[in-house]
Structures are given as C-alpha cells and as structure tokens.
C-alpha positions as CSV (number, residue, x, y, z in Angstrom):
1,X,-11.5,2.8,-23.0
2,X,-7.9,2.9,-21.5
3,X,-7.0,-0.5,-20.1
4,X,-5.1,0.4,-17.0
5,X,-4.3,-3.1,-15.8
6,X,-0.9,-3.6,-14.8
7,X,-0.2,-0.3,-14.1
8,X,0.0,2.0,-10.7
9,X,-2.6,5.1,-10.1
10,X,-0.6,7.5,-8.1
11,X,-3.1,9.3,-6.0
12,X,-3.0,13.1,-6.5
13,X,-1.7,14.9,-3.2
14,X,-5.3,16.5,-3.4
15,X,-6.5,13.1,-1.6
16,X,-4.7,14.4,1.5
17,X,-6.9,13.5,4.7
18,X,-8.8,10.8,2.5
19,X,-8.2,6.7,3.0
20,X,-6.2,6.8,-0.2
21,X,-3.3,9.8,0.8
22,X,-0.2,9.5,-1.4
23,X,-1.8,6.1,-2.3
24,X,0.5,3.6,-5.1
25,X,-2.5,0.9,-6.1
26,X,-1.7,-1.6,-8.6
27,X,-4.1,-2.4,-10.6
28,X,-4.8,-6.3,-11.4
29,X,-7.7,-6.1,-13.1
30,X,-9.8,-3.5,-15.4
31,X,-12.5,-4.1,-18.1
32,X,-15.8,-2.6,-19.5
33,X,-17.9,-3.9,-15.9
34,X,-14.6,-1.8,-13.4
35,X,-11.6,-2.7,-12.0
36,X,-9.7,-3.5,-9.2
37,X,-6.8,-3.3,-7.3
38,X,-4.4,-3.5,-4.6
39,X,-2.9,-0.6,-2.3
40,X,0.8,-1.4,-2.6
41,X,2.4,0.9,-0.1
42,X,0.7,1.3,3.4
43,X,1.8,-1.6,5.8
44,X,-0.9,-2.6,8.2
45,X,1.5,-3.1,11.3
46,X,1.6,-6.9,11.2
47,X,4.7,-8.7,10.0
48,X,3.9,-11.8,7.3
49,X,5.3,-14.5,9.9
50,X,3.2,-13.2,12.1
51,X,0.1,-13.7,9.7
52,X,1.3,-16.8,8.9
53,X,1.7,-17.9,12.6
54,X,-2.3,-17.0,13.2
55,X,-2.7,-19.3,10.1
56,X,-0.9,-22.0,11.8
57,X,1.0,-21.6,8.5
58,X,4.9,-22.1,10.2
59,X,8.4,-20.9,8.2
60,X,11.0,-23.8,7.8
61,X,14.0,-22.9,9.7
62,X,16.0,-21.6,7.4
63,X,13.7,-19.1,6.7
64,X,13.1,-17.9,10.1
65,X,15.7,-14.7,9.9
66,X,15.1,-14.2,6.0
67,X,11.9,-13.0,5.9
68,X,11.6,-9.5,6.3
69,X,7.5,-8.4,4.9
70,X,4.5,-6.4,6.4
71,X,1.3,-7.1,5.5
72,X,-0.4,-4.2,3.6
73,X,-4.0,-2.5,4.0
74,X,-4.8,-3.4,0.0
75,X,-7.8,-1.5,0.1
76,X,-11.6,-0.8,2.0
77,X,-13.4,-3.4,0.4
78,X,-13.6,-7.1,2.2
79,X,-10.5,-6.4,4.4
80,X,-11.2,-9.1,5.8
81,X,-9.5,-11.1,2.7
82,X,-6.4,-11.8,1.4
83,X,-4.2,-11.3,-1.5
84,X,-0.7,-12.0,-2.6
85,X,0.7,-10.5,-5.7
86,X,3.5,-12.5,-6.6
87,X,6.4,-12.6,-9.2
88,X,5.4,-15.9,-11.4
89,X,6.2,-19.5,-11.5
90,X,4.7,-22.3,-13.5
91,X,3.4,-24.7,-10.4
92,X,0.7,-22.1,-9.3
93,X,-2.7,-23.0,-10.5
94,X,-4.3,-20.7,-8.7
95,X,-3.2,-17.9,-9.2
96,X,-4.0,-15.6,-12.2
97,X,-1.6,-14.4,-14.6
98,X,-1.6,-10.2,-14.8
99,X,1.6,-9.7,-16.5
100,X,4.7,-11.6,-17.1
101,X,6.2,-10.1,-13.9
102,X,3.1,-10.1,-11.7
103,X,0.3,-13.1,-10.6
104,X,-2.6,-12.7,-8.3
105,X,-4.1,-15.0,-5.9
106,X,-6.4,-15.4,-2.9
107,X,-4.9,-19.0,-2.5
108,X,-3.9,-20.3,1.2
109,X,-1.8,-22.5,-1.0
110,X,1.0,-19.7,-2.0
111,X,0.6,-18.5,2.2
112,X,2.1,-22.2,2.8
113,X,5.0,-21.9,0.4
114,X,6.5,-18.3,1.9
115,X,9.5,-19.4,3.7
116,X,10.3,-22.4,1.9
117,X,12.1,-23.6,-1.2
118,X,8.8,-22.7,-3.2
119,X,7.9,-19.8,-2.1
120,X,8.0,-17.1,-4.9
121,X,11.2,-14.3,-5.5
122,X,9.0,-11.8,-4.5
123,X,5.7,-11.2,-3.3
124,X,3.5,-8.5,-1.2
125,X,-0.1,-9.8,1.4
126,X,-2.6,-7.1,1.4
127,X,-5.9,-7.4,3.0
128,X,-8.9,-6.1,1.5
129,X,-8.6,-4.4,-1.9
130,X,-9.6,-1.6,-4.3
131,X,-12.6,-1.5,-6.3
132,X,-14.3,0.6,-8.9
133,X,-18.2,0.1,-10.7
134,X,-18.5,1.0,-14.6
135,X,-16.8,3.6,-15.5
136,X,-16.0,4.7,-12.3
137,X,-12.0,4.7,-12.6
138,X,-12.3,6.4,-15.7
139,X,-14.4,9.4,-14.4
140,X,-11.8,9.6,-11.7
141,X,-9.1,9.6,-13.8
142,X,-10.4,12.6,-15.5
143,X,-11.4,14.3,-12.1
144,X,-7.8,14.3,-11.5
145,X,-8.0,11.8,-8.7
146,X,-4.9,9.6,-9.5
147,X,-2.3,9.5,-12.0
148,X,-1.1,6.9,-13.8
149,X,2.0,5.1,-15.1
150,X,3.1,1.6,-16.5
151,X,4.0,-1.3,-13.4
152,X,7.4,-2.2,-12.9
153,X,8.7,-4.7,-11.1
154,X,11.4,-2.8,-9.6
155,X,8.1,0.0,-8.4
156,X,6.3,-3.0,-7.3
157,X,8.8,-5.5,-5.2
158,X,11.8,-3.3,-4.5
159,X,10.8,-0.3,-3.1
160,X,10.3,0.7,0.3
161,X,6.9,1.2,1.5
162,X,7.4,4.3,2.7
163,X,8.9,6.1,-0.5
164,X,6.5,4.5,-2.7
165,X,4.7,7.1,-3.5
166,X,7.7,9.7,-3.8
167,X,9.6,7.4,-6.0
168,X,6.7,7.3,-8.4
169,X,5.5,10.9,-8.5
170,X,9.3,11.1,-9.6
171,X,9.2,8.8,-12.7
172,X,6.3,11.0,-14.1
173,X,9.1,13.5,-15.2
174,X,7.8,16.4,-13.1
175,X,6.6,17.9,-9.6
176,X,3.3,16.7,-8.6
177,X,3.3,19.4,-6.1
178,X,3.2,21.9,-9.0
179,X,0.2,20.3,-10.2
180,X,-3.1,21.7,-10.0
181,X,-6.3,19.8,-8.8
182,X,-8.6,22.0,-11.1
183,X,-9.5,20.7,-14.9
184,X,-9.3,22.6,-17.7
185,X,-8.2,25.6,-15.6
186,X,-4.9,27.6,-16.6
C-alpha cells in the first residue's frame, strides 16, 4: 500500500458537477483501516475573525487589520467540526504532528492563539473533513478519481484559494485537460 499522507489528491476534472470539483485535499492521515483529509481550497464564505467572534474567541488589537483568512468547507463528513492545519511549534500538545511542516488539531486551544503573539506562521480552519473506509482511496486512485503529488508548504499556506487547483495540475508536468478519464484505454 501507497502511504499517501502528507500529500495532495488533485481531483480529476472528470469530478466536474460533484462536491469535490477541481478539489486540492490534503491528506493528514492514511493507514491499512482509510484515511482522511482536509479540502484545502474552497472557502466557505466566513472570514476566521468572524468564526472566532461567534466563539467569543476575540483578536488582540494589533491583530485586528492583519488577519486576512476564510474558513474552508474541509470536507462532507461532520461539518459541523473543526480543524486547523497549522505550520508547527513545540508548545502545542494537542495537536498531531503530520510532517515537519504541517500539524493537525481539533483543539479550541490553537482558535484562541490566532491573532496573538502565539498564534502559528500559518495556518488554514476547515469544517468538516474527508474520509475514506479500507481501501477505498486506493480503488479511487486507480479509477482515476484524483491525482496525486507530494505537500508543500508553499501548495499548502501560500497559494490563493482560488488557483489551488490550477497551480497543482501544473506541477504534475503536464495538461490535465489532455488526460483521459478511461483506464487502460489508448
């Protein structure tokens, strides 16, 4: 089995009129029971200090005109809770370690320090996430449902939403468009 953790499926432009059209996910976590992940480029329409407001979670002062972040749809399942993917530091307990650029967490604690001295370099809030059974991202893999390629931090953090998905079509080295959705088929 491929280990795809810590890196980004690229949804096939077959998946148009789907939930996951020119999806980027990144994937956090992936082992013989599945694996999940976090939709990384479709902003939900709510700005994080708004979200944070509703969570009676308030930015210090000098942070009021510095932050500049949506909150993302991370995927169908339990939208209803959070994630932040975050570039690492040591004091976070709760959050899990996915690669030495990248942590996870479902934390309030991490909320509380966007917009202060401790708040992370970078970070994304998606609700909801991404999740596949046994096997299941595998099979879909070879159906030709997503591509894939290794995370970046650059992909991950620095890239507007918006040209996600172009920007990492490109760095496959050729046009997805040219690509056919059939298997095995010349």
């Amino acid at each position: 089995m491929d280990n795809f953790k810590d890196h980004f499926l690229i949804a096939m432009p077959s998946l148009d009129d789907t939930f996951f059209e020119r999806a980027v996910i990144y994937i956090c976590e992936h082992d013989k029971k599945g694996a999940m992940g976090l939709m990384v480029n479709r902003p939900i329409g709510v700005e994080v200090e708004d979200l944070l407001e509703q969570m009676e979670l308030y930015l210090s002062p000098e942070f009021l005109f510095s932050l500049d972040s949506q909150v993302l749809i991370g995927g169908p399942v339990a939208p209803e809770r959070g994630f932040v993917l975050h570039t690492p530091q040591p004091h976070w307990l709760n959050s899990t370690e996915i690669s030495e650029h990248t942590m996870l967490t479902s934390s309030r604690d991490i909320l509380a320090a966007i917009g202060s001295k401790k708040s992370p370099e970078h970070f994304i809030v998606a609700l909801g996430y991404a999740g596949w059974g046994k096997d299941q991202l595998e099979q879909e893999i070879a159906d030709n449902t997503w591509l894939t390629i290794k995370a970046t931090p650059e992909l991950l953090f620095s890239i507007d939403h918006e040209q996600m998905w172009q920007v990492a079509t490109q760095q496959l080295g050729f046009d997805i468009w040219q690509m056919s959705s059939q298997i095995g088929h010349a």
